[in-house]
C-alpha positions in Angstrom: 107.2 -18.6 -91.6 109.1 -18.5 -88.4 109.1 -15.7 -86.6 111.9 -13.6 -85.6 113.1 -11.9 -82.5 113.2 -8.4 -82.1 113.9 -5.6 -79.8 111.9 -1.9 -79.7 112.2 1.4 -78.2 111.1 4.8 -78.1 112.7 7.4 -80.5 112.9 10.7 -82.0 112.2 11.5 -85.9 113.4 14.9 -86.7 111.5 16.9 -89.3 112.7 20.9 -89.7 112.3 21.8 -86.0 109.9 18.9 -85.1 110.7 16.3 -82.7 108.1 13.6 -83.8 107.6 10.8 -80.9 107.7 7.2 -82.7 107.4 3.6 -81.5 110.3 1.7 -83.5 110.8 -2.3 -83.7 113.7 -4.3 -85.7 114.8 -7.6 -85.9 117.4 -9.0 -84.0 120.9 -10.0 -85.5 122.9 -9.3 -88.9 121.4 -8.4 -92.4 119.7 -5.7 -93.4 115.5 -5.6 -93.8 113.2 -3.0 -95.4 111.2 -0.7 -94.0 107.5 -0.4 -93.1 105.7 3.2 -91.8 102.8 2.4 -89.7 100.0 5.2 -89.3 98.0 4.8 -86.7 94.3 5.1 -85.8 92.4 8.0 -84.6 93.4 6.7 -81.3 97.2 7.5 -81.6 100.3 4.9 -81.3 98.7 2.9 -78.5 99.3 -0.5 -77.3 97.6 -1.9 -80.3 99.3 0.3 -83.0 102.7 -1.2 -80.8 101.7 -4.4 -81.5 101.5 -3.9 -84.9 104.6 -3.0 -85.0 106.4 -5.4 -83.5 104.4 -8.1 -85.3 106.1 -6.6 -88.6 109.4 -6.5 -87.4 108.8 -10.2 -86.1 108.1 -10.9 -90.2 111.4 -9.4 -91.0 111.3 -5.6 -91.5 112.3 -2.3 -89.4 108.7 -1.0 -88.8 108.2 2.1 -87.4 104.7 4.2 -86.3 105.3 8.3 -86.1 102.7 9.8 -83.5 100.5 11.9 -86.2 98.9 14.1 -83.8 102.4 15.5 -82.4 101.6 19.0 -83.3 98.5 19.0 -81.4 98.4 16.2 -79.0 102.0 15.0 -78.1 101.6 11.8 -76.2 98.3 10.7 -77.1 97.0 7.6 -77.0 93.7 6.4 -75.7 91.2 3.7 -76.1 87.9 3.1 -77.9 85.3 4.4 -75.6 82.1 7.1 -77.0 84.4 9.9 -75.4 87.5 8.3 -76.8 86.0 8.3 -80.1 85.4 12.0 -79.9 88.7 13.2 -78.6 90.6 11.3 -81.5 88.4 12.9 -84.1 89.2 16.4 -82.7 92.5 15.8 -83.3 92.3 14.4 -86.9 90.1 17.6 -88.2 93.5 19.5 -87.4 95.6 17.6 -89.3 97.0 18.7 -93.2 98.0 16.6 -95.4 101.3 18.7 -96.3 102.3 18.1 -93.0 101.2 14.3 -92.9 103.4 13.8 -95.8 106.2 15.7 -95.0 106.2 13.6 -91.3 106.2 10.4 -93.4 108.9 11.3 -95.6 111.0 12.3 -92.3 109.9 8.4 -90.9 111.2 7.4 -93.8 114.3 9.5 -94.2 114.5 7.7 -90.5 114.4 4.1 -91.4 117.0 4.5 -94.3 119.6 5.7 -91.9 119.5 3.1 -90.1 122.5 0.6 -90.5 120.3 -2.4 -90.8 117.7 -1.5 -93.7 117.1 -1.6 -96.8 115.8 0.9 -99.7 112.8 -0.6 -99.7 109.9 1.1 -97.8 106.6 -0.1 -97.5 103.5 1.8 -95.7 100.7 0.0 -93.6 97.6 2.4 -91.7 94.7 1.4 -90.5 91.2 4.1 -90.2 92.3 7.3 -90.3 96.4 5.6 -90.9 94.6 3.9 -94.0 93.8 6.9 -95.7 97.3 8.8 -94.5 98.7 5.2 -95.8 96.7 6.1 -99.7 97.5 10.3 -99.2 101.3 9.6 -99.0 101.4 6.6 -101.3 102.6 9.3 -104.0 106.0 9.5 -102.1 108.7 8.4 -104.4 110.4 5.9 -101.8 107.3 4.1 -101.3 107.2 0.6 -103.1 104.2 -0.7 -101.9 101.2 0.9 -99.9 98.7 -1.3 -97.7 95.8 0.7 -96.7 93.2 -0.7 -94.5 89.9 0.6 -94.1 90.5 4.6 -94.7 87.3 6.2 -94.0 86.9 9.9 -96.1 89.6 8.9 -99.0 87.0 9.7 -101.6 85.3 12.4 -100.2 88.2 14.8 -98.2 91.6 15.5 -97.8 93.0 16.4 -94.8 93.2 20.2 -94.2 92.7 20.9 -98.1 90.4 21.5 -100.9 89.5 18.2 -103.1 90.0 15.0 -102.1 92.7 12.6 -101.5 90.9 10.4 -104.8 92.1 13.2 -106.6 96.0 12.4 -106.0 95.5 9.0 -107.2 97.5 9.3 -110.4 100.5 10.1 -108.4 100.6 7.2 -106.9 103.9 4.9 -108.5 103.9 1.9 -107.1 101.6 -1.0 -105.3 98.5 -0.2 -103.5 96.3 -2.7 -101.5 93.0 -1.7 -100.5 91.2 -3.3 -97.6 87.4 -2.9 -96.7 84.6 -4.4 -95.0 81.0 -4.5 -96.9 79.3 -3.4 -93.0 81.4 -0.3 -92.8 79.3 3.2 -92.1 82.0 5.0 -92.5 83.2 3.8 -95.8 80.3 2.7 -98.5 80.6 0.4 -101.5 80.2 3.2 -103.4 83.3 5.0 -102.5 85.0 1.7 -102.1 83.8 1.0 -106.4 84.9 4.9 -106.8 88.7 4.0 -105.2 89.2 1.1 -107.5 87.9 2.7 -110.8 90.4 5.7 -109.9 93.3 3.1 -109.3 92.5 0.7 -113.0 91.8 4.1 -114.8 95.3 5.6 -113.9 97.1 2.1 -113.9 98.1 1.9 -110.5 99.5 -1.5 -109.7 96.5 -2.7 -107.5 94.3 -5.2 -105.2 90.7 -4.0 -103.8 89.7 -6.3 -101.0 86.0 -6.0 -99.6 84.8 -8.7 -96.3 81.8 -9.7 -96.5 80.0 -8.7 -93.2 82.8 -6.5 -91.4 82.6 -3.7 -90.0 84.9 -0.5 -89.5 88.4 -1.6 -87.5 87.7 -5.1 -88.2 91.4 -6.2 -88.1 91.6 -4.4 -84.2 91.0 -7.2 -82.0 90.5 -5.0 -79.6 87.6 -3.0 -81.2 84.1 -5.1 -81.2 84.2 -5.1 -84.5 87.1 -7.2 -84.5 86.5 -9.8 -87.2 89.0 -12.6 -87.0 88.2 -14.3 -90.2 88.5 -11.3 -92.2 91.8 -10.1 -90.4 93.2 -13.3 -91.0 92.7 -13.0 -94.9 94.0 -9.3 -95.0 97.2 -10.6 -93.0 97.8 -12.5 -95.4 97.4 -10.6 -98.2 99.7 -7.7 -97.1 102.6 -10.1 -96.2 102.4 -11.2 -99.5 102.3 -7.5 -101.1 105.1 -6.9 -98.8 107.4 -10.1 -99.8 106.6 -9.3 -103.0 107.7 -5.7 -103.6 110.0 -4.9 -100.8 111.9 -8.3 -100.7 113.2 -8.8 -103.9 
């Protein structure tokens, strides 16, 4: 496919009396494209979460990533080092997942404003984004849900009792899971546990597992970067999202 041009900028999603920092990217020239939400990593919208971004919008859609830490952190962004790592997960323990989905229904009330897009929203998040990606998959906009390596899914729910497994039957439209068989954070087990909770509610559905990779394995700035495994899951979610949000 050839890829298009696009332009990006910093912008504003208003939610009650929240001003929620976002990185946006479009296409450039006439039509109108659907809409993607990207949730970031621990590490906030950094240069890599940008770059997912505009890689989207260079496939055709109006992409957007809201900064999920805004409450706490506003700004944030950071690398990957031990200290990095820590200072990321500080700000993730004060998250709630009320809020997390009323930010992502704001990102999306966002993108279907816009002149150029369509009613068709997708979602893409990768770590702690890839379980946001699965919490707020119940949203009624969202036609189809790419979640990519979201550690805790089975076993938590941010700032609540349960877990976000639990919510699973909520969930109305496409969900694509994406895991690595070397992941620490994320065993098999709760990997099986996610994909008998999706075929026992009949959630429209595709479990991935990569043989061999790790945690953040499509971050090719991460070590655990695993280009033969990022390449497949690429692949995969441009067809999920050609699929459901380009019809």
């Amino acid at each position: 496919m050839t890829l298009l041009e696009f332009r990006s900028k910093n912008v504003e999603i208003v939610n009650g009396n929240l001003q929620i920092d976002a990185y946006l990217a479009q296409p450039v020239g006439d039509g109108k494209f659907p809409g993607i939400v990207v949730f970031q990593e621990i590490f906030g919208v950094n240069a890599h979460i940008r770059e997912i971004v505009d890689r989207i919008a260079q496939q055709g859609y109006v992409a957007i990533a809201p900064a999920l830490y805004q409450r706490t952190a506003p700004g944030f962004e950071t690398g990957y080092t031990d200290a990095d790592f820590k200072l990321g997960r500080s700000y993730k323990a004060q998250t709630k997942a009320s809020e997390l989905r009323s930010d992502t229904q704001a990102a999306i009330d966002y993108l279907k404003a816009m002149p150029n897009t369509t009613s068709a929203i997708g979602t893409i998040g990768f770590c702690f984004g890839g379980h946001v990606a699965y919490l707020v998959a119940t949203l009624p906009d969202i036609k189809a849900t790419a979640s990519c390596y979201g550690a805790g899914i089975a076993t938590s729910c941010p700032g609540e009792e349960g877990t976000t497994l639990d919510r699973t039957s909520e969930i109305g439209e496409t969900l694509y899971g994406f895991f690595g068989t070397a992941d620490p954070l994320i065993p098999l087990e709760q990997v099986d546990r996610i994909e008998a909770e999706l075929k026992k509610h009949n959630i429209p559905h595709q479990i991935f597992r990569y043989e061999g990779a790790d945690h953040g394995f499509m971050c090719d700035r991460r070590s655990s970067y695993n280009p033969t495994a990022a390449a497949d899951a690429w692949q995969q979610i441009w067809q999920l999202f050609e699929s459901t949000l380009k019809v």
